[in-house]
Each structure stands twice: as C-alpha cells, then as structure tokens.
KEKOLKOL-366752 format. One record per residue (C-alpha): residue number from 1; residue in three letters; x, y, z. Coordinates in nm, 3 decimals. Layout:
BEGIN
     n   res        c1        c2        c3
   NUM   ALA         X         Y         Z
...
***
This chain:
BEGIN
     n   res        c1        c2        c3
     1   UNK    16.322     5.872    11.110
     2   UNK    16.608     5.986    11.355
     3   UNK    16.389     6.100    11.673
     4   UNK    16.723     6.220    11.918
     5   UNK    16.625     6.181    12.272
     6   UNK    16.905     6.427    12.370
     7   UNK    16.811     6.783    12.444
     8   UNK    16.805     6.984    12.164
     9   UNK    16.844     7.334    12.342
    10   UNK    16.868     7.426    12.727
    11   UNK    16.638     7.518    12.983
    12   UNK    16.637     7.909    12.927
    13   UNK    16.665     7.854    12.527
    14   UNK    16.366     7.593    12.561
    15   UNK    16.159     7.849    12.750
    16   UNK    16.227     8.155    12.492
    17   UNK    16.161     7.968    12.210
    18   UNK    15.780     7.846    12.338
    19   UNK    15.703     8.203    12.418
    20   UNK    15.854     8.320    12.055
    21   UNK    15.687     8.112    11.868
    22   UNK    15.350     8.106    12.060
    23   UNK    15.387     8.532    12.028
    24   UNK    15.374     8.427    11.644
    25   UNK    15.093     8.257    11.611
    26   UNK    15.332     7.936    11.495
    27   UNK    15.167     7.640    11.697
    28   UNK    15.229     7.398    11.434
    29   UNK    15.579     7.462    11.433
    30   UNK    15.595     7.360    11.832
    31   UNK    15.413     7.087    11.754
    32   UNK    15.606     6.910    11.471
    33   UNK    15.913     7.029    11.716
    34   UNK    15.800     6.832    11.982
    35   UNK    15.709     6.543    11.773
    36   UNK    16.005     6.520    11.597
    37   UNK    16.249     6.495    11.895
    38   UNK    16.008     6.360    12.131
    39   UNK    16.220     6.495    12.451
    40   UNK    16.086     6.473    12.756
    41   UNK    16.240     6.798    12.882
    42   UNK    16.114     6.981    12.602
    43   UNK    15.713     6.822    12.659
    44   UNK    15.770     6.911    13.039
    45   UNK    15.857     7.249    12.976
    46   UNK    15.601     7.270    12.709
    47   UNK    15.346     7.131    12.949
    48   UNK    15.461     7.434    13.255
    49   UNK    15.497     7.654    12.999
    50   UNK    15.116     7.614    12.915
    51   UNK    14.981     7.588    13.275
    52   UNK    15.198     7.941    13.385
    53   UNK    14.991     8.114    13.118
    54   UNK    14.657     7.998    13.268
    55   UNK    14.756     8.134    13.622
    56   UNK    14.882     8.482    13.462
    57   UNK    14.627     8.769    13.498
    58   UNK    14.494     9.028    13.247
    59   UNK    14.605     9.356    13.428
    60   UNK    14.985     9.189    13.465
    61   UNK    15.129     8.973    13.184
    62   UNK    15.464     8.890    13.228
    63   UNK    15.670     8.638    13.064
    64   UNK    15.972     8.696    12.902
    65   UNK    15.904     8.912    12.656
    66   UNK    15.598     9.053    12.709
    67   UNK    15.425     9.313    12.970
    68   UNK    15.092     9.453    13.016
    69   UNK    15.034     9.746    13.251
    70   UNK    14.669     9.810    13.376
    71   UNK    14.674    10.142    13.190
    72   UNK    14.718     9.906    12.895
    73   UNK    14.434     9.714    12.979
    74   UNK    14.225     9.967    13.012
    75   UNK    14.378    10.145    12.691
    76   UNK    14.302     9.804    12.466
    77   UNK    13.945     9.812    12.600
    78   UNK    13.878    10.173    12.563
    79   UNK    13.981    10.101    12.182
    80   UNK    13.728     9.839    12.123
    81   UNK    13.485    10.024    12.278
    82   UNK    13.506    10.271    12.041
    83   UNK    13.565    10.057    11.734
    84   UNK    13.173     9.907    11.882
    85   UNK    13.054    10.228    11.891
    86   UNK    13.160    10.339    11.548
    87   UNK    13.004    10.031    11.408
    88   UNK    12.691    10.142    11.585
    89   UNK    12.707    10.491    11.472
    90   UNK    12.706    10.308    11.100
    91   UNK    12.361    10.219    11.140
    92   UNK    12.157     9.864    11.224
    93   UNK    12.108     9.778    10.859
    94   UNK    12.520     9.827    10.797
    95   UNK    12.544     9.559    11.127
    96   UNK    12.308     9.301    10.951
    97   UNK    12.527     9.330    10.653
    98   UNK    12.752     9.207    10.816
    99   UNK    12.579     8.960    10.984
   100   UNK    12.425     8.948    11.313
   101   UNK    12.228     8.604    11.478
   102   UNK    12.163     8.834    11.841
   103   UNK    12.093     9.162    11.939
   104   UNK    12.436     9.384    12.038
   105   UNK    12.445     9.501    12.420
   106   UNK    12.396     9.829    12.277
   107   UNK    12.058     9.743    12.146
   108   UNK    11.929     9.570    12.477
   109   UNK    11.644     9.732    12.625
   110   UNK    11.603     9.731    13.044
   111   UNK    11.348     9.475    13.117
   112   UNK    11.091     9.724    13.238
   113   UNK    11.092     9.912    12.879
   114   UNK    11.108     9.582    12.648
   115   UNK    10.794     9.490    12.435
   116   UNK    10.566     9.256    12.595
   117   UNK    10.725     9.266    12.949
   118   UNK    10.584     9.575    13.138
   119   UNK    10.217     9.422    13.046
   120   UNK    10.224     9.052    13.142
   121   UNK     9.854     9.102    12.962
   122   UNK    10.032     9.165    12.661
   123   UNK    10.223     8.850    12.601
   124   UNK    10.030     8.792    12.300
   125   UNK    10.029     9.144    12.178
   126   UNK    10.021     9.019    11.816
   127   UNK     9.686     8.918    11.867
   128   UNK     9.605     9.217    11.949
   129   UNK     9.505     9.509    11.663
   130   UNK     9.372     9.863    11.761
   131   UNK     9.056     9.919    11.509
   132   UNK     9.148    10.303    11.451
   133   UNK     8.869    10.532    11.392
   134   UNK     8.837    10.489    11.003
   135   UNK     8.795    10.932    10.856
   136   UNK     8.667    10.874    10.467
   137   UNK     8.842    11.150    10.331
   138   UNK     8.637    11.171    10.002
   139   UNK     8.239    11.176    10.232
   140   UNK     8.400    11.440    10.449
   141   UNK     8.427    11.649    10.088
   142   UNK     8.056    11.582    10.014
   143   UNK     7.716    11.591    10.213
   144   UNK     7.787    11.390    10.508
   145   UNK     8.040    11.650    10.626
   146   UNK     7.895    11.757    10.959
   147   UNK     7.907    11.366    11.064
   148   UNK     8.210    11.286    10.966
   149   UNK     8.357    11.595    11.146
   150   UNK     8.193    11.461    11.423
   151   UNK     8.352    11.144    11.395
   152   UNK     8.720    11.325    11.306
   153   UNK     8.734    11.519    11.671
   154   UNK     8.594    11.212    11.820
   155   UNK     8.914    11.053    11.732
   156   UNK     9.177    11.294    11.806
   157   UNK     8.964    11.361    12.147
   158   UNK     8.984    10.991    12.251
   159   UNK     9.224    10.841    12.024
   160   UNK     9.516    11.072    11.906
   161   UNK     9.535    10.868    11.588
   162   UNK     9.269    10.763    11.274
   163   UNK     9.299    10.586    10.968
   164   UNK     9.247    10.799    10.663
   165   UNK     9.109    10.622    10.329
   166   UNK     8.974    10.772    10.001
   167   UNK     9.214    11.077    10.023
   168   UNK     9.293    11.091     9.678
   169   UNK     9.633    11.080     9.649
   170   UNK     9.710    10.821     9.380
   171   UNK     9.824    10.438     9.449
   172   UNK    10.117    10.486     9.205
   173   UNK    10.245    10.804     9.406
   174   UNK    10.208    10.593     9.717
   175   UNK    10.369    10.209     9.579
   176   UNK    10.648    10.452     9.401
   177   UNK    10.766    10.616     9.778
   178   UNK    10.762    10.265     9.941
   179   UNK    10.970    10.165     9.626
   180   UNK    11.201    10.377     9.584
   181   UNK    11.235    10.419     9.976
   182   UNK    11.319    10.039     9.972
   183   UNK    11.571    10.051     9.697
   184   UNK    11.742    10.410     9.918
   185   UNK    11.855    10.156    10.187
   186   UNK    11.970     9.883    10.015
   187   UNK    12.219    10.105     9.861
   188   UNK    12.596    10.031     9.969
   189   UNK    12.657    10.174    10.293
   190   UNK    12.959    10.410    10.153
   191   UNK    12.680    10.551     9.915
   192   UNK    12.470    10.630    10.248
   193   UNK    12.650    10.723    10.443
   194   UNK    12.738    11.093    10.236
   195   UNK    12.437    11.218    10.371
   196   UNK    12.521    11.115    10.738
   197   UNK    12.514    11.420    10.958
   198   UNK    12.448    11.557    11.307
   199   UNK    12.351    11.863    11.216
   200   UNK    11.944    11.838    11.329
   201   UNK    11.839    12.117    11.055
   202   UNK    12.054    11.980    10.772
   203   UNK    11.830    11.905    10.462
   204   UNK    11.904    11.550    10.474
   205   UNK    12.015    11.371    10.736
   206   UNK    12.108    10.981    10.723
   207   UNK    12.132    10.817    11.076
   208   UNK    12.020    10.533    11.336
   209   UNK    11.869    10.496    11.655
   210   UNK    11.604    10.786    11.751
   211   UNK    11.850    11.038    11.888
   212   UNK    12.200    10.830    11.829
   213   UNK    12.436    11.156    12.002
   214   UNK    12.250    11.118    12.322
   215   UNK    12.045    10.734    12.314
   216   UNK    12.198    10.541    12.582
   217   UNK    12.029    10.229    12.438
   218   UNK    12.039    10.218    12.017
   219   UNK    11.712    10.180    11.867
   220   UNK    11.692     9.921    11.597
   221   UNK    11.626    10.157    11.262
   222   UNK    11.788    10.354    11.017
   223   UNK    11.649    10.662    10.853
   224   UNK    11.637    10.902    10.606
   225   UNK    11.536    11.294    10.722
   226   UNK    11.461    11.498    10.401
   227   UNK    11.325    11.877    10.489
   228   UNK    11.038    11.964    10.240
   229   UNK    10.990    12.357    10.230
   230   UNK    11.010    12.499    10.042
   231   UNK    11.029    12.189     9.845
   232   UNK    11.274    12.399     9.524
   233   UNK    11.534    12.468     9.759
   234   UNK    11.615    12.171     9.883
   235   UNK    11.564    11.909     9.653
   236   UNK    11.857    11.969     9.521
   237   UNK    12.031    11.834     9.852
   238   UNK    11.835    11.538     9.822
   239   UNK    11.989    11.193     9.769
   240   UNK    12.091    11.144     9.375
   241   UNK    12.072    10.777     9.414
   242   UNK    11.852    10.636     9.327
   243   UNK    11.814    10.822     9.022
   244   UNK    11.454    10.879     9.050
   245   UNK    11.457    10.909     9.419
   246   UNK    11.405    11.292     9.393
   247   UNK    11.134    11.299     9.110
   248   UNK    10.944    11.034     9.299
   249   UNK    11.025    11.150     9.667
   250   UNK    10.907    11.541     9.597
   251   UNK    10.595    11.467     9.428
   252   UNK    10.480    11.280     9.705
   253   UNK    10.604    11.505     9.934
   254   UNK    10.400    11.792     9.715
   255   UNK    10.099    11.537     9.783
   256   UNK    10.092    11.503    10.123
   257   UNK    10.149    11.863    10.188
   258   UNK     9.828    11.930     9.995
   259   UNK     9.643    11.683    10.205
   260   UNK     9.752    11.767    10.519
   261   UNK     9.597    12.103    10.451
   262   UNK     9.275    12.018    10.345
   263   UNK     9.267    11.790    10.660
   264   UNK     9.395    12.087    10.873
   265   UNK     9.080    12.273    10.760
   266   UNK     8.849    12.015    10.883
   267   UNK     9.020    12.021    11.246
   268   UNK     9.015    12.363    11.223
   269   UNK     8.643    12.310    11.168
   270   UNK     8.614    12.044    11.432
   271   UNK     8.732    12.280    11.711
   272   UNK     8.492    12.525    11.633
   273   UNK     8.768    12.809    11.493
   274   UNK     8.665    12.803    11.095
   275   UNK     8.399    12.747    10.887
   276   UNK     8.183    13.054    10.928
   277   UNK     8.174    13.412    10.756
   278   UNK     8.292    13.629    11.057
   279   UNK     8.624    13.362    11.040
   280   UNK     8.666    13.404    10.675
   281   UNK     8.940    13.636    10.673
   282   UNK     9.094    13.480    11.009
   283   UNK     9.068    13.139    10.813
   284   UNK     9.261    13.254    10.540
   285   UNK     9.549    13.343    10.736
   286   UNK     9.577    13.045    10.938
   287   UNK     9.608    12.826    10.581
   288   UNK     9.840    13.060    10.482
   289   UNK    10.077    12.983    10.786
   290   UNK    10.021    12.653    10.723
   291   UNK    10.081    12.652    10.367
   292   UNK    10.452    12.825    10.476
   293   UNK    10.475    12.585    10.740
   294   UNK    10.757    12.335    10.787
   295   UNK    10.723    11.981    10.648
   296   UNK    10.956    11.697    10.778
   297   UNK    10.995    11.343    10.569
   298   UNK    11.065    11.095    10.738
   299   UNK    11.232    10.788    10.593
   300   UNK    11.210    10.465    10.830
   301   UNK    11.382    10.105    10.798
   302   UNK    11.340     9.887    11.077
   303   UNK    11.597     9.532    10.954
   304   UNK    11.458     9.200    11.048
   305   UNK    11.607     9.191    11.444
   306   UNK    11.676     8.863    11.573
   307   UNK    11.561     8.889    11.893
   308   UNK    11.305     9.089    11.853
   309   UNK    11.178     9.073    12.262
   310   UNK    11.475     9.286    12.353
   311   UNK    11.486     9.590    12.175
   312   UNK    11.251     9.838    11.976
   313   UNK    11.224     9.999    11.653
   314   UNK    11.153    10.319    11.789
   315   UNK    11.082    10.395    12.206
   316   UNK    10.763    10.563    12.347
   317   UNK    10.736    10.876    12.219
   318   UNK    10.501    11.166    12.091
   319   UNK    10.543    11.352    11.774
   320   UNK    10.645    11.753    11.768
   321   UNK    10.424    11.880    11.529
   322   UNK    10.047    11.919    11.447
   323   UNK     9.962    11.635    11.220
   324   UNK    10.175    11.347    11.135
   325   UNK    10.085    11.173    10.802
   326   UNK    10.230    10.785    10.831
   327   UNK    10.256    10.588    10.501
   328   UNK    10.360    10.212    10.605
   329   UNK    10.432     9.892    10.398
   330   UNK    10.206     9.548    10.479
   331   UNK    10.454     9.461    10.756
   332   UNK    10.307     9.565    11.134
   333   UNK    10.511     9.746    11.392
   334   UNK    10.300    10.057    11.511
   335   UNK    10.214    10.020    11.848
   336   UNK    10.027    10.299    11.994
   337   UNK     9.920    10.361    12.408
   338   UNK     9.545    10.245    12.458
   339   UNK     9.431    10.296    12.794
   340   UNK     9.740    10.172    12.960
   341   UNK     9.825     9.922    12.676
   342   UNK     9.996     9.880    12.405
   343   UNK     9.820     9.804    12.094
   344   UNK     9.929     9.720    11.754
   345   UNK     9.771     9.919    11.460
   346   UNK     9.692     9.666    11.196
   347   UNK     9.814     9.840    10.850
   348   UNK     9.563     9.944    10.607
   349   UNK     9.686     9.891    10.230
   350   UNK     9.685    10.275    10.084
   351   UNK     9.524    10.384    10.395
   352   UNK     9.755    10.715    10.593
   353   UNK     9.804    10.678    11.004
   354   UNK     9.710    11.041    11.079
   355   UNK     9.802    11.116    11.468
   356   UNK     9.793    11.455    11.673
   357   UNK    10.145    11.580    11.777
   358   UNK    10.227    11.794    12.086
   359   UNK    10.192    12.155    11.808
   360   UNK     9.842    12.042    11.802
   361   UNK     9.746    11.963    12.139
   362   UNK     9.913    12.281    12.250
   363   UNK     9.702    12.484    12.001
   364   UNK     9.342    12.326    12.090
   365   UNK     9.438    12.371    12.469
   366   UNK     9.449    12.037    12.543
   367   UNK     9.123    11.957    12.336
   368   UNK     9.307    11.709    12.091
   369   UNK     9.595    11.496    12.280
   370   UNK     9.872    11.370    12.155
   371   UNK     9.965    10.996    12.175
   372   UNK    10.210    10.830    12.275
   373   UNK    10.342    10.535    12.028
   374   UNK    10.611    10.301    11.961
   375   UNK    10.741    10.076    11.680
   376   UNK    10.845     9.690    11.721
   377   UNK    11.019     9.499    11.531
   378   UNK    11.000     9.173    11.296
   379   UNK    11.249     8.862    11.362
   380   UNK    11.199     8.777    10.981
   381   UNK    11.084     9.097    10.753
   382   UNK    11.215     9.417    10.693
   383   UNK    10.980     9.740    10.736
   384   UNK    10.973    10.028    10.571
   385   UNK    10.763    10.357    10.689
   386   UNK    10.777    10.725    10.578
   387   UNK    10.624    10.978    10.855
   388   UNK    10.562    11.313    10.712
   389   UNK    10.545    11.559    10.999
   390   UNK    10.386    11.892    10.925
   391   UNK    10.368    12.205    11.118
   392   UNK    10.388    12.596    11.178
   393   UNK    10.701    12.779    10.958
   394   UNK    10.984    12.683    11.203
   395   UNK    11.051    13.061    11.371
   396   UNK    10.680    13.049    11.480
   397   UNK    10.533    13.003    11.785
   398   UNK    10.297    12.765    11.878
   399   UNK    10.016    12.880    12.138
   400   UNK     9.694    12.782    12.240
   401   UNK     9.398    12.926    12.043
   402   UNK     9.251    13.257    12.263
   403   UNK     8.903    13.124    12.178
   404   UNK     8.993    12.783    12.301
   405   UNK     9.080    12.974    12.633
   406   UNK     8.757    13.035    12.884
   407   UNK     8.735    13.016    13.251
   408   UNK     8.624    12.643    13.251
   409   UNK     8.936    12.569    13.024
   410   UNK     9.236    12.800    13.127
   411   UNK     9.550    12.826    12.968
   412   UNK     9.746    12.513    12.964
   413   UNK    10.028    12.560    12.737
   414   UNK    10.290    12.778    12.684
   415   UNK    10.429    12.899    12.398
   416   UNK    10.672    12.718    12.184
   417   UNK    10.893    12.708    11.876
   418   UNK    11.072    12.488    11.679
   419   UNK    11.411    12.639    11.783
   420   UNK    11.292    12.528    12.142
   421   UNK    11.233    12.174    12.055
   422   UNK    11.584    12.145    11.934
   423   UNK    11.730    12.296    12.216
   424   UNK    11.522    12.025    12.427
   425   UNK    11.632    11.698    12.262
   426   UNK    11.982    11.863    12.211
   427   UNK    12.074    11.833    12.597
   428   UNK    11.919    11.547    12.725
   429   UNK    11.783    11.201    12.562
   430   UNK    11.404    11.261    12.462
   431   UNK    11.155    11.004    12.653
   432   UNK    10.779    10.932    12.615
   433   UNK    10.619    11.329    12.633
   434   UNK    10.855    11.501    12.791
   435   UNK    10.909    11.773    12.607
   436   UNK    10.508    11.835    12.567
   437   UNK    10.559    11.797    12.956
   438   UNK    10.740    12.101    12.978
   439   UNK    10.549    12.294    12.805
   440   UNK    10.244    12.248    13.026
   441   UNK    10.202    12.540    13.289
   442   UNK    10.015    12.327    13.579
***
C-alpha cells in the first residue's frame, strides 16, 4: 500500500478539515486518514488540534467554525432543564419505564426529611410495626357496643388511626379494586395520561408527586383522583380502560361510602353528640349531611425506587377530611408519627386503615387529633393503595360542635370549607399540618 509521506493538504486546510469532520461526528474517517498517509504534520496537528479543545471553555467556544455565547450556554441548559422537568411531570412509573438504576435529583430528599435519618433510633425502622388499635366492626353492631365504643375514641384520642376488620364489605369487592387498580397503571402512558390535569376539582385527575405544580422535591408515586358524589354524575368521566374499571371502581366506592357512615355514627356516639332520644332528630340531620357529603378516591402507586433511603412515597402530612378509609395491598409503606417516631403500620389482609383528618379534629374541638403520616418506599416491589377520603358536601363549613364547646374546652377551631383548603395548597407547597395549623385560633 502507497503510504505518501508528503503533505497531503496545508496547514490552514489540515486544521479545517479536523474541525469539519470532528463537527460530524466522522472520527473514523480521521483516523483511516491519518493511517493511510501516516504524515507527521498531519498527526502533529491532529495531536494540537486535540489538546486546544481541552483548554477551550464552555461559556466561549471558538474554533473555526463554531461559537458559543454565554447566553447560549445558559439557553442549552435552560432547555434541558425543562425537557427534565417534563419527564418528571410524566409521572415516576413513566421514568421506570424507561429505566432508572438511581433516584433523579428531583426526587432527592434534604437529609433532615429522608426516612431513617432524622431518628438515628430508627435505623432499623423495618423492624419496627405500630400494633393499631384493632375496631371489630361486626361486635360494635351487636351487644358489646358500649366497649367497643370505648375502645373506638380511645384510638382516635391517642392514636389518630385503627385497624378496622369484620366490616362487611366483601373480599371480592376489595381483591377486584386492588386488581383492577393494578392493571389502571400498567396501562401505556399515552392511555394515562388523557386524564392528566391540574385542575384540583376535575373528576379525575392523573398525576405524580403530592402537589407536582408547587413540590420543590417530587415524591415518588403516581395517582389516580376519581370524585365520588354523587357517584351517577361522574362515573361517566371515569377512566374507560380498563373496561371494567368503572363497574368495579363505583361499587366499591358505593361500599365504602356506606361504611364510612355507619362508622361516622359510632364517633358521633363516641363524642357524646348521638345516640339518645332528645338527639334523634339532630342525628338525622347530621347523616344526612354526611350522606351528601363529598367522597374523594384516591388511587396510589408507589414503583419499586432504587434508592429507597433518599426519597418518599408520600411526605409528612395530615389528611383534610373527617375519616379516611385506606385499602392497601400486602406490601408495607404506611408510616405514621408515634410519639416522636416513625412507625410502620404492618398491613392487615382485608383489614381498612381508618385515620382522623383535620374536618374531624376541627369538629370534636380538638377531642380526636389528626395524625400525621407518611409513605416509604420498596427498592424491589411495587405498591398499590386506594385512600377514600370522606367529608362534609364541599360548600360546607366545618366547625367545632357547640356542645363540644365549655369553659374548660374553648373554641379552638375556626371555621372552614373545602373551597379554603384549595385556596391553601394552591399558593404555597403543603407540609406536615399546616393547613390544620391555620385553622387553630390560639
């Protein structure tokens, strides 16, 4: 093979042609170049031409034909910035479609707020599960009432949270909504994503993170939001895929509403406000409100996260209603605040996690406190939860009872809406209790 040792093109030409070809992605072609002639201008020049690249900076690149301004810069990173964030904005399970092995920036908790650091005494919080008060719905219906109501305001006095078994409500309505919930998010993401929406009284609503137009830090779940009352109005808007999502998502939906009634009547009970004669008609009313009342679903996915230390399913926080029915799957992840420690609540196979929300610790006066809880998350299994959050009719207010009101206990509380929860967690990002927090009037 002919190998010339002449120069095959000058200085200047030698110089231009590197930087074309390098601007093309073509370093085989200056390769077999080089070989071929084996010049020792052009390997010199090749050689400079490589080292002047290293000492050129990112806000100036200059070199023949090509210049980059700081506005540039800045422009080029402001773009992928916002290609992140629209990934984010996609949802956690879209980014483990598309494969993750660590947890995005955007995910990354401060140290002070990550699982397991605040607490050094909770290193091995795994090993340790919260025995909730355990309410047998079916012996509160029967003789042993007036102890089991005992038992009942015991735990939302000192807990905020129980465990409710025998309630009833069939284990094929139950394994159906963790089904069918399941099969909702492993849809394709275009199918999903036609019921994304930041409109916060929509009657669905697919998103991510807790509060994803004003989280700093992205929480690692996905959900589902599906407004319940009244329940022939907006099925309808409901998700038509999976085909039986509706039929199976409304009767349970129609289930729990019924339950959280009847439960409703034994707190009512509890605090001392129903249950006799002279309350009968007084009674009556406050079911009906109830039975009007709003009823959020609450669709939850939590993807395995692979660094589960650094991030949380969902943050601290309280719930905005009066009663919060939770339906989870085997795999643990509800944490809930223990006398300065977080706990894990060991799952309970067709058991509901019944907890107070700030609606209901407003209305008893402070009798009945709502809890603050978190969710982590699994390194290897996927979690699936459906909270169904039930209150007053939204345009209500919420006040504490008069009879609950006495010169040992004064008012505490004031009054609230719906409408004013909204406005709250519209204009700033919602932490731990705040919002109960400014409710309270000392």
């Amino acid at each position: 093979m002919n190998r010339s040792v002449e120069p095959i093109l000058g200085d200047s030409q030698i110089r231009k042609w590197f930087v074309k070809n390098l601007l093309l992605f073509r370093p085989p072609l200056l390769l077999y170049y080089i070989y071929m002639h084996q010049n020792l201008l052009i390997i010199t020049q090749f050689i400079s031409f490589l080292y002047s690249l290293s000492l050129l900076s990112l806000q100036h690149f200059t070199f023949g034909y090509c210049t980059m301004s700081p506005a540039m810069v800045m422009a080029a990173k402001t773009k992928q910035n916002d290609n992140l964030e629209s990934q984010y904005q996609k949802g956690v399970k879209h980014l483990c479609e598309n494969g993750i092995n660590k947890v995005p920036k955007k995910y990354i908790l401060p140290v002070s707020d990550r699982p397991n650091m605040k607490d050094r005494e909770l290193i091995n919080v795994k090993k340790q599960n919260l025995k909730l008060p355990i309410i047998d719905f079916a012996e509160l219906q029967g003789s042993n009432r007036p102890q089991v109501l005992k038992s009942l305001a015991n735990a939302c006095e000192q807990y905020g949270f129980f465990q409710l078994v025998n309630h009833g409500i069939p284990s094929d309505v139950i394994s159906s909504m963790i089904d069918v919930s399941t099969r909702f998010f492993e849809l394709p993401f275009e199918e999903r994503a036609k019921y994304m929406s930041s409109d916060m009284q929509s009657p669905v609503r697919y998103g991510t993170s807790f509060n994803q137009n004003k989280d700093d830090v992205f929480c690692w779940r996905d959900f589902l939001k599906l407004m319940c009352n009244p329940i022939s109005d907006v099925v309808p808007h409901w998700p038509s895929s999976p085909v039986d999502l509706r039929r199976l998502m409304a009767t349970y939906a129609k289930e729990t509403k019924y339950l959280f009634l009847m439960i409703m009547v034994s707190i009512l009970e509890s605090l001392g406000l129903v249950g006799t004669t002279e309350h009968k008609t007084e009674e009556d009313e406050i079911l009906k409100d109830f039975e009007d009342g709003s009823q959020l679903m609450v669709v939850n996915c939590y993807p395995p996260c692979p660094e589960p230390n650094l991030t949380l399913g969902i943050p601290p926080h309280s719930d905005y209603g009066f009663l919060t029915l939770l339906l989870q799957d085997e795999v643990e992840g509800l944490q809930i605040q223990h006398q300065d420690k977080w706990i894990n609540v060991e799952p309970i196979a067709n058991a509901f996690v019944v907890n107070v929300g700030d609606h209901l610790e407003i209305f008893s006066n402070g009798k009945y406190k709502s809890v603050l809880h978190r969710v982590s998350v699994n390194p290897m299994k996927s979690r699936i939860s459906v909270a169904s959050l039930h209150s007053l009719p939204f345009n209500y207010m919420v006040r504490p009872s008069p009879k609950l009101i006495n010169e040992e206990n004064p008012r505490g509380y004031k009054d609230t809406d719906f409408s004013s929860f909204l406005e709250y967690i519209s204009s700033c990002e919602p932490k731990r209790k705040n919002f109960l927090e400014s409710r309270k009037l000392c």
